[in-house]
NUKEGU-599384 format. One line per 5 residues: number of its first residue (from 0); their letters; for each residue x, y, z of N, C-alpha, C. Coordinates in steps of 0.001 Angstrom, whole numbers. Example, Ala and Ser with C-alpha at 12.3 -4.5 7.8 and 13.67 -1.06 7.14 Angstrom:
0	AS	13190/-5690/7800/12300/-4500/7800/13200/-3300/7800 | 12850/-2250/7080/13670/-1060/7140/12900/30/7870
END
This chain:
0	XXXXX	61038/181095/60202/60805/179679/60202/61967/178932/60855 | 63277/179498/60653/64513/178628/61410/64354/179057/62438 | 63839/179954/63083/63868/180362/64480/62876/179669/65812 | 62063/179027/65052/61326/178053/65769/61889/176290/65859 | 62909/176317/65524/63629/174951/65507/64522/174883/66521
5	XXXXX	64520/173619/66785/65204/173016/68225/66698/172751/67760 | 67720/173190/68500/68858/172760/67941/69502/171633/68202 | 70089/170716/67377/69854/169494/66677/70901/168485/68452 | 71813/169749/68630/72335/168793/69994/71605/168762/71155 | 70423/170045/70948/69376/169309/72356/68351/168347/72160
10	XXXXX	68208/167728/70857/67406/167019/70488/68179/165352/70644 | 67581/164473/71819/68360/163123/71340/67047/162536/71074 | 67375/161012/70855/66724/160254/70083/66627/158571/70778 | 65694/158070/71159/66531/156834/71897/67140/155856/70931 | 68255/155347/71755/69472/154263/70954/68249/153035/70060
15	XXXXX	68308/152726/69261/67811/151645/68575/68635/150084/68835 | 68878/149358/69356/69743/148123/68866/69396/147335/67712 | 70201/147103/67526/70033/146304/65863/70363/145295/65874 | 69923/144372/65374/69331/143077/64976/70306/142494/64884 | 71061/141423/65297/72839/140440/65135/72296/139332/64910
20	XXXXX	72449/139197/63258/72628/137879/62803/73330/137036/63095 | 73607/135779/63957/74302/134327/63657/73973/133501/63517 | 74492/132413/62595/74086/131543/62135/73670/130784/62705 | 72437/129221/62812/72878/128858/63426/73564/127485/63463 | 73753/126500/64880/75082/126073/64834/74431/124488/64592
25	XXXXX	74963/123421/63514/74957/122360/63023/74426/121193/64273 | 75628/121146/65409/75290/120564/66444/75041/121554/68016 | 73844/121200/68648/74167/122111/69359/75033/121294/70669 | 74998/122650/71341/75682/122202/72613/75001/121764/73920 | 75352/121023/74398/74583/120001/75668/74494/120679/76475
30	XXXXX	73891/120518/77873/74171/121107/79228/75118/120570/79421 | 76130/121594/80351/77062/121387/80840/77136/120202/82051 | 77290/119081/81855/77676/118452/83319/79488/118420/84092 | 78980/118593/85563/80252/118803/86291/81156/117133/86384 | 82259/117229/85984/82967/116145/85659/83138/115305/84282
35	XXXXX	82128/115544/83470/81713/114785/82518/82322/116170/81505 | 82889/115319/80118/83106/116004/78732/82239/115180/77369 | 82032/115859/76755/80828/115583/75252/81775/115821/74560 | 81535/114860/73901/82345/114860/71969/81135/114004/71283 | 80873/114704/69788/79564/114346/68480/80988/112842/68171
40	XXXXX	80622/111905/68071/81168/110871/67703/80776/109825/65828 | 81314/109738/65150/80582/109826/63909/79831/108302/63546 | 78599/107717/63738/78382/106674/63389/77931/106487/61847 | 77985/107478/60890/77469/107299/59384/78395/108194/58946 | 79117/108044/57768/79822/108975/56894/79227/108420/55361
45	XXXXX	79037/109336/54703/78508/109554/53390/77596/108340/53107 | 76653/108292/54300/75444/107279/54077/75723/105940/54342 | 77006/105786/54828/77575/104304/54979/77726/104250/56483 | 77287/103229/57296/77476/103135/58739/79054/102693/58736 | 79259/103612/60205/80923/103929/60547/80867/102815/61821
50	XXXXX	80505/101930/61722/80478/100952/63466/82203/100922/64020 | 82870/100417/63123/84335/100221/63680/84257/101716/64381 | 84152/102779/63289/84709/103853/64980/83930/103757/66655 | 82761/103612/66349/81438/103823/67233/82634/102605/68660 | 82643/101755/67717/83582/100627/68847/84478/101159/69155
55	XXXXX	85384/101647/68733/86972/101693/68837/86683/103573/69782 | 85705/104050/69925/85282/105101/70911/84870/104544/72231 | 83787/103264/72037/83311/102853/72962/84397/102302/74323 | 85045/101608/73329/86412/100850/73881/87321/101988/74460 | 87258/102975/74426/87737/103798/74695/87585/104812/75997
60	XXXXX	86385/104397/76519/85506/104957/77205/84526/106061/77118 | 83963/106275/75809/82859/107107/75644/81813/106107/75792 | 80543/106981/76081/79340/106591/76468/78104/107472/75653 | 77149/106893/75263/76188/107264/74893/75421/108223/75524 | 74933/109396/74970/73870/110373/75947/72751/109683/75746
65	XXXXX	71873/109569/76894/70200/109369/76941/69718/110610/76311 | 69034/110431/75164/67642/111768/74853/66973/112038/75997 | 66758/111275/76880/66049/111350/78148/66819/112456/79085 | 68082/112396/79174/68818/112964/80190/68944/114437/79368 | 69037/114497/78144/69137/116160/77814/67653/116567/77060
70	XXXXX	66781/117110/77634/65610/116962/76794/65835/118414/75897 | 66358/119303/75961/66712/120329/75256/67775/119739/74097 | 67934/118466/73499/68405/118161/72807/67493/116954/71737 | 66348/116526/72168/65414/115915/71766/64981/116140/70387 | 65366/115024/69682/64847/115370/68081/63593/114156/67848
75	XXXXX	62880/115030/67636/61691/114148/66850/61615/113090/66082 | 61609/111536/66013/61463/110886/65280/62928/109950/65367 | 63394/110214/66524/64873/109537/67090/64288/108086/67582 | 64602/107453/67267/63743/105729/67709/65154/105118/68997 | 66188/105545/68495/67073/104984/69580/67164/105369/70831
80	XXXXX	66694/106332/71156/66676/106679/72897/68191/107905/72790 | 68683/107283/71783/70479/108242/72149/69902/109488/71352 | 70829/110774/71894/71694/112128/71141/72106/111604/69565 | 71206/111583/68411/71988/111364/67617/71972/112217/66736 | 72804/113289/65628/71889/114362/64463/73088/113506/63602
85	XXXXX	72638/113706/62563/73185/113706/61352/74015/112923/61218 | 74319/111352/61471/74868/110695/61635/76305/110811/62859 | 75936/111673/63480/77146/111989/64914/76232/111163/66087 | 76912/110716/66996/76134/110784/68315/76778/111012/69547 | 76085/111653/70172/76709/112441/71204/77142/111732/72226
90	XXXXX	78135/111785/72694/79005/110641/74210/79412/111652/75020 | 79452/110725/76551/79999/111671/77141/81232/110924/78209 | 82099/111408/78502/83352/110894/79091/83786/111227/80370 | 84141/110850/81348/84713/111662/82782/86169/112309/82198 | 85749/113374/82800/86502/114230/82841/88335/113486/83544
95	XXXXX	88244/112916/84060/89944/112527/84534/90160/111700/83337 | 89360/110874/82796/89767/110077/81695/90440/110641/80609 | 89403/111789/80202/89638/112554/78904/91919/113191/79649 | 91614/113282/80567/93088/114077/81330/94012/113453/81194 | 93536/111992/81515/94800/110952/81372/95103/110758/80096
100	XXXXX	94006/110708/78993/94678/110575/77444/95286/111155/76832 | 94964/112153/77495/95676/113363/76891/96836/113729/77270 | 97316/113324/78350/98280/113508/79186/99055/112134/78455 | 98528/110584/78371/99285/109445/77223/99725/110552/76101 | 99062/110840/75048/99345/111380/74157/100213/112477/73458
105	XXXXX	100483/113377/75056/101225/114344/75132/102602/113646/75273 | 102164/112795/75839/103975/111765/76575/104335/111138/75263 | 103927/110978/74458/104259/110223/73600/104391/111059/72090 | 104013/112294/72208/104840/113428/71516/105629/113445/71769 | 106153/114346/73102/107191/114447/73476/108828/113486/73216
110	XXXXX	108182/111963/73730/109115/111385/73611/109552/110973/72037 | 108909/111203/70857/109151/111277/69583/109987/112377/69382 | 109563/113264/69622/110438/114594/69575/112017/114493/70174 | 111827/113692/71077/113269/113370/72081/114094/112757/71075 | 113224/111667/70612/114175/110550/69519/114811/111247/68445
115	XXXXX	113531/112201/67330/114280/112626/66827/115481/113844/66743 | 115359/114639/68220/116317/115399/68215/117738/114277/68633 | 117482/113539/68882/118615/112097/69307/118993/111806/68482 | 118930/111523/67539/119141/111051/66044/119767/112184/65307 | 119417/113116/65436/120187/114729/64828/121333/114586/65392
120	XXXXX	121386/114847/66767/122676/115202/67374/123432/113774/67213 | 122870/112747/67083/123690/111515/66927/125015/112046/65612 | 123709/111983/64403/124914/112563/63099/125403/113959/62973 | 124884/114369/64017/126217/115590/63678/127637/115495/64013 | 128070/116682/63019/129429/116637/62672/130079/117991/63433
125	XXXXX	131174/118164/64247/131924/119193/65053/131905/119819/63816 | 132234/119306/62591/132653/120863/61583/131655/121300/60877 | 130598/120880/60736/129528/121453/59744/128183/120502/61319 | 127881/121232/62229/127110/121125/63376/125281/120955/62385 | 124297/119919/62985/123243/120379/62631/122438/121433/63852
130	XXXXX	121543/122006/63147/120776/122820/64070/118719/122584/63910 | 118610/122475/65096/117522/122419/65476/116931/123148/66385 | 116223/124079/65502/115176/124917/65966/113768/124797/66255 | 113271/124637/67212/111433/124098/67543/110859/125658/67836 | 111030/126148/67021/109935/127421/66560/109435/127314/65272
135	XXXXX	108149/127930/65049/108324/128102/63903/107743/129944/63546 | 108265/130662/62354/107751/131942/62352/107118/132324/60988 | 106824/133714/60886/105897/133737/59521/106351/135134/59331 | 106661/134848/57799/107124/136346/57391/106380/136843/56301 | 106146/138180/56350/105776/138539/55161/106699/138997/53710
140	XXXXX	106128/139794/52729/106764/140307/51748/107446/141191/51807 | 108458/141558/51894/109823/142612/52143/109450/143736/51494 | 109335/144507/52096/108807/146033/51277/109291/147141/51226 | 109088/147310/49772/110005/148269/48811/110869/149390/50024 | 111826/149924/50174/112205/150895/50411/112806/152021/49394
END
């Protein structure tokens, strides 16, 4: 009876793939447009309309998406014409804009950082020097030897 059996390494089998759960994702993601950046912008938090931000974005230069312009983003029963889920709504920004703020914002780290290393070296002392280090590191638990 074992002598009529195939041995087990000339026998293959085809690969199966298996099934990859992910979740899925709260907001989705837009089509990509060339020049243009998307940020979910929040007009309702805990059931209460958020308008001051909606302005203080607008003013800013975000812009409203048309439902029209992404129809793969189209929710049923949207009366405003805009990208809106769950009290977010979707804007979209030129791309040099988003560059330049970021580029303000970076300048204005920086130059905080300047002040306060200015202010260090102001009070230091030749005999007891302060030190300033802009790293930071992570250690673990020292183990037994």
């Amino acid at each position: 009876m074992a002598e009529n059996r195939t041995p087990r390494d000339l026998v293959t089998r085809e690969k199966t793939a298996r099934a990859v759960y992910t979740p899925p994702s709260m907001l989705p993601d837009p089509t990509p447009e060339p020049g243009w950046n998307f940020r979910w912008i929040a007009t309702a938090v805990n059931g209460q309309t958020y308008a001051q931000n909606v302005a203080m974005r607008m003013r800013e230069g975000w812009v409203p998406v048309k439902a029209e312009d992404h129809p793969e983003l189209m929710i049923p029963g949207n009366a405003s014409g805009n990208v809106e889920i769950g009290g977010l709504l979707l804007c979209k920004q030129p791309t040099e804009t988003v560059q330049a703020r970021n580029a303000y914002y970076n300048d204005q780290a920086s130059k905080q950082e300047q002040s306060v290393d200015n202010t260090l070296m102001r009070q230091s002392d030749a005999r007891m020097p302060l030190f300033n280090e802009r790293k930071s590191t992570t250690t673990f638990g020292k183990g037994n030897k």
